[in-house]
Kinemage of the C-alpha trace (Angstrom):
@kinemage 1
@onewidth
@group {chain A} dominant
@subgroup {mainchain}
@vectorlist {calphas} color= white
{ca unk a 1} P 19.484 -13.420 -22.953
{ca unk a 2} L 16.519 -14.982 -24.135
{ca unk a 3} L 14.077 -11.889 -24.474
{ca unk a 4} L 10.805 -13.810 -24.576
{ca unk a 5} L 11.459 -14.335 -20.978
{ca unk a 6} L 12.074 -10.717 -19.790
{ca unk a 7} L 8.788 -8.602 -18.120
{ca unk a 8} L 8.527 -6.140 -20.362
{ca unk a 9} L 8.112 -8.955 -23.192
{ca unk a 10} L 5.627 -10.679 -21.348
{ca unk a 11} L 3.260 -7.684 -20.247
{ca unk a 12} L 3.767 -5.583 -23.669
{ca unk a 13} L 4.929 -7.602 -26.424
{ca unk a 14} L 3.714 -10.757 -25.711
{ca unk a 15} L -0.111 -10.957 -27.172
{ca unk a 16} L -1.303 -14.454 -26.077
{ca unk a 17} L -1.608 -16.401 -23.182
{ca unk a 18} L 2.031 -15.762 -21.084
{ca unk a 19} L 3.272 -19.540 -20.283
{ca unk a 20} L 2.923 -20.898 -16.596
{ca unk a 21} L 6.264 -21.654 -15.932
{ca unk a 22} L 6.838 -17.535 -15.802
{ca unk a 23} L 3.213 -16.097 -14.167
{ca unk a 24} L 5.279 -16.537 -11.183
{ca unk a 25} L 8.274 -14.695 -12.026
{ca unk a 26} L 6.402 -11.815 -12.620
{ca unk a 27} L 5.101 -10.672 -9.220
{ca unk a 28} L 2.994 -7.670 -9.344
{ca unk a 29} L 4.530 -5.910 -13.045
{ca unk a 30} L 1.564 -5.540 -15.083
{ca unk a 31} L 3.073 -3.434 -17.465
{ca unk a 32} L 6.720 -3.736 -18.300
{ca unk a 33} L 9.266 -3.765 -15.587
{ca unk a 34} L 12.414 -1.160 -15.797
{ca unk a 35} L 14.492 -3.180 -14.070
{ca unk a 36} L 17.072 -2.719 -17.283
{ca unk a 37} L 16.417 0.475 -16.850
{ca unk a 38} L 17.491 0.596 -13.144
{ca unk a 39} L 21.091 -1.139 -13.560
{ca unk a 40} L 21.809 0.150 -16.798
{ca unk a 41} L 25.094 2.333 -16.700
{ca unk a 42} L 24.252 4.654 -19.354
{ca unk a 43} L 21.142 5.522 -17.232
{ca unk a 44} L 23.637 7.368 -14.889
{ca unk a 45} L 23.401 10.176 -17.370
{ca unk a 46} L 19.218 10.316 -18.112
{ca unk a 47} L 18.256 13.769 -16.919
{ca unk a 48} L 14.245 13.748 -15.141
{ca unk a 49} L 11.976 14.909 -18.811
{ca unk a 50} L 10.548 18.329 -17.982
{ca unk a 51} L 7.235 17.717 -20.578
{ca unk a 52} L 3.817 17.136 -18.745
{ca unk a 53} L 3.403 13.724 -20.803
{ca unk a 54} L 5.913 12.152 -18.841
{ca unk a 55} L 4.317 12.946 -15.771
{ca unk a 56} L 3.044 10.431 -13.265
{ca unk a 57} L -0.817 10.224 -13.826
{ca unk a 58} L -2.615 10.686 -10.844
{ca unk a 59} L -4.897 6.907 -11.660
{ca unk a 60} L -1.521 5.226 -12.098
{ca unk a 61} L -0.101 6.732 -9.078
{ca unk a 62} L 0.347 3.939 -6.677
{ca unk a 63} L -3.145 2.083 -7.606
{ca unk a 64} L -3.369 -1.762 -5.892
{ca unk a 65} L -4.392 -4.219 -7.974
{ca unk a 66} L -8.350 -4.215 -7.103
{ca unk a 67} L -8.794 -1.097 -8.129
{ca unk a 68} L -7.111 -1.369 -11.566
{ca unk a 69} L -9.342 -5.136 -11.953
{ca unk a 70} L -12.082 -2.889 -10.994
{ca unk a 71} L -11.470 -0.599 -14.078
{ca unk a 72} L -13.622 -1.549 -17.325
{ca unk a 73} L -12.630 -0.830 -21.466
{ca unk a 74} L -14.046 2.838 -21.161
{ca unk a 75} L -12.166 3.617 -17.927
{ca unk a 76} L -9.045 1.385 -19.362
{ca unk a 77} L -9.196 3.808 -22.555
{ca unk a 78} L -9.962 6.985 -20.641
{ca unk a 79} L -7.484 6.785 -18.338
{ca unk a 80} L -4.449 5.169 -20.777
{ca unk a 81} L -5.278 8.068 -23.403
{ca unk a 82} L -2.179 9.324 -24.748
{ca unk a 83} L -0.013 6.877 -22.923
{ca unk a 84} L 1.690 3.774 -23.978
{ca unk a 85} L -0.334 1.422 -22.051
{ca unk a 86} L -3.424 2.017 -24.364
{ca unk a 87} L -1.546 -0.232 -27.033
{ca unk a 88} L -1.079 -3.616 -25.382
{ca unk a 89} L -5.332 -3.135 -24.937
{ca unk a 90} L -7.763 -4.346 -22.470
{ca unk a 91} L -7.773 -7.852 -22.706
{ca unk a 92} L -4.032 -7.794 -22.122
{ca unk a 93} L -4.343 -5.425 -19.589
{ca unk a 94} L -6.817 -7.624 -17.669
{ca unk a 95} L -4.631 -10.703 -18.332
{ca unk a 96} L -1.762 -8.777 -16.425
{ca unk a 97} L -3.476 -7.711 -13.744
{ca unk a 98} L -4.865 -10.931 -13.050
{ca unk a 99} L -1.236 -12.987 -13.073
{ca unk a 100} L -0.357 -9.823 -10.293
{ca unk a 101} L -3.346 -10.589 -8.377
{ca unk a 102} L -2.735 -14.609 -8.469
{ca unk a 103} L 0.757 -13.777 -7.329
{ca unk a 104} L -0.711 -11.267 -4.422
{ca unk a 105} L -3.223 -14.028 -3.395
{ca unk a 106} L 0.130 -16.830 -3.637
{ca unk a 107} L 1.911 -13.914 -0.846
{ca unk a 108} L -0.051 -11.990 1.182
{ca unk a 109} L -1.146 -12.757 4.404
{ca unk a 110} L -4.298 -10.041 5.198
{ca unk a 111} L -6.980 -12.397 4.924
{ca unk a 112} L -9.525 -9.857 3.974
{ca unk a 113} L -6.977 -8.730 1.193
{ca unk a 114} L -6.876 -12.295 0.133
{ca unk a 115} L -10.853 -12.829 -0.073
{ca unk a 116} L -11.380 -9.630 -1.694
{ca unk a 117} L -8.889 -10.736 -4.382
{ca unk a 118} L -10.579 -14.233 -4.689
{ca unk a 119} L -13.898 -12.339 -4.388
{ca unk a 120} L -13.008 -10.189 -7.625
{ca unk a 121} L -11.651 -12.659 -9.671
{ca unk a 122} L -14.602 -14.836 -8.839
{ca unk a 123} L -17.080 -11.997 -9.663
{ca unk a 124} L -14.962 -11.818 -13.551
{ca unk a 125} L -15.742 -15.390 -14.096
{ca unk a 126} L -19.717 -14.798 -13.416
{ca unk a 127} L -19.482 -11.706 -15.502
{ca unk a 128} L -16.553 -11.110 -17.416
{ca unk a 129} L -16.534 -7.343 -18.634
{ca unk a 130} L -17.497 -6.126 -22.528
{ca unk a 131} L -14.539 -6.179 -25.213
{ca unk a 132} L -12.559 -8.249 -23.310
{ca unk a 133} L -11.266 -11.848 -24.498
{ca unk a 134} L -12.504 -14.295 -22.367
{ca unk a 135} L -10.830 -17.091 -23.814
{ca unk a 136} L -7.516 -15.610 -23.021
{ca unk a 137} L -7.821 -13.481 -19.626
{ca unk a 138} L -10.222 -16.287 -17.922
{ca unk a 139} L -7.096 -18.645 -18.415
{ca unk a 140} L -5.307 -16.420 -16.318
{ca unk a 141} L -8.032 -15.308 -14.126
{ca unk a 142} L -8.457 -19.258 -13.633
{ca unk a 143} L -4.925 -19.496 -12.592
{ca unk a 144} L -4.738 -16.679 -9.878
{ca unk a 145} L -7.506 -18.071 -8.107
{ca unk a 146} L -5.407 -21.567 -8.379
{ca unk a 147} L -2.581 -19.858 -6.387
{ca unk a 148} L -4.639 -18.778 -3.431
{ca unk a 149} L -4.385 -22.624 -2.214
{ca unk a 150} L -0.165 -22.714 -3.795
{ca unk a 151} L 1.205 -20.036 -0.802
């Protein structure tokens, strides 16, 4: 297995841009992916943690895309604290969540889903957020508005 291909690589590990060929593959994982985790064997015998840390927090419960774009470093920071998502940093962050929305705009169908994710993207390009690398998230950001004309 060749792990600089696998999800959790590319969303965690992986700290520049993440190459074309695999944006694709990705689909809407902005931070790691568990799929190991869901066919491995030994996970038959994992018991459910019982420490609040482990918890689902409520601003990662089920959040779409738009609002997580929407989020800037202060929000990013506030609402990662203590978790392990705070590591791989904003910029990376942002770069994630825009290869999920350029894969959302390549699939979905809603058309007012679609412009609002064209819409936000667009908006980042006019006014990228503080503490972010531009360079390296308005590569991707570039990208997912290439796939709203690839579906």
């Amino acid at each position: 297995m060749d792990a600089r291909r696998c999800i959790s690589y590319l969303t965690i590990e992986q700290g520049g841009p993440i190459p074309l060929e695999l944006r694709p593959l990705m689909g809407n994982r902005i931070y790691g992916c568990d799929d190991c985790q869901l066919i491995c064997p030994w996970n038959k015998f994992a018991r459910r943690a019982v420490l609040p840390d482990f918890d689902v927090r409520p601003a990662l419960a089920n959040p779409d895309l738009l609002q997580l774009w929407s989020w800037d470093e202060a929000t990013f920071l506030r609402l990662t604290e203590g978790s392990p998502i705070r590591r791989i940093g904003f910029s990376s962050w942002q770069r994630n969540i825009a290869v999920a929305m350029g894969n959302a705009l390549r699939a979905e169908r809603d058309a007012a889903t679609r412009q609002a994710l064209r819409g936000a993207l667009s908006n980042w390009l006019s006014q990228p957020p503080a503490g972010v690398d531009v360079p390296l998230v308005g590569e991707h950001v570039q990208w997912a508005l290439a796939q709203a004309g690839a579906s």
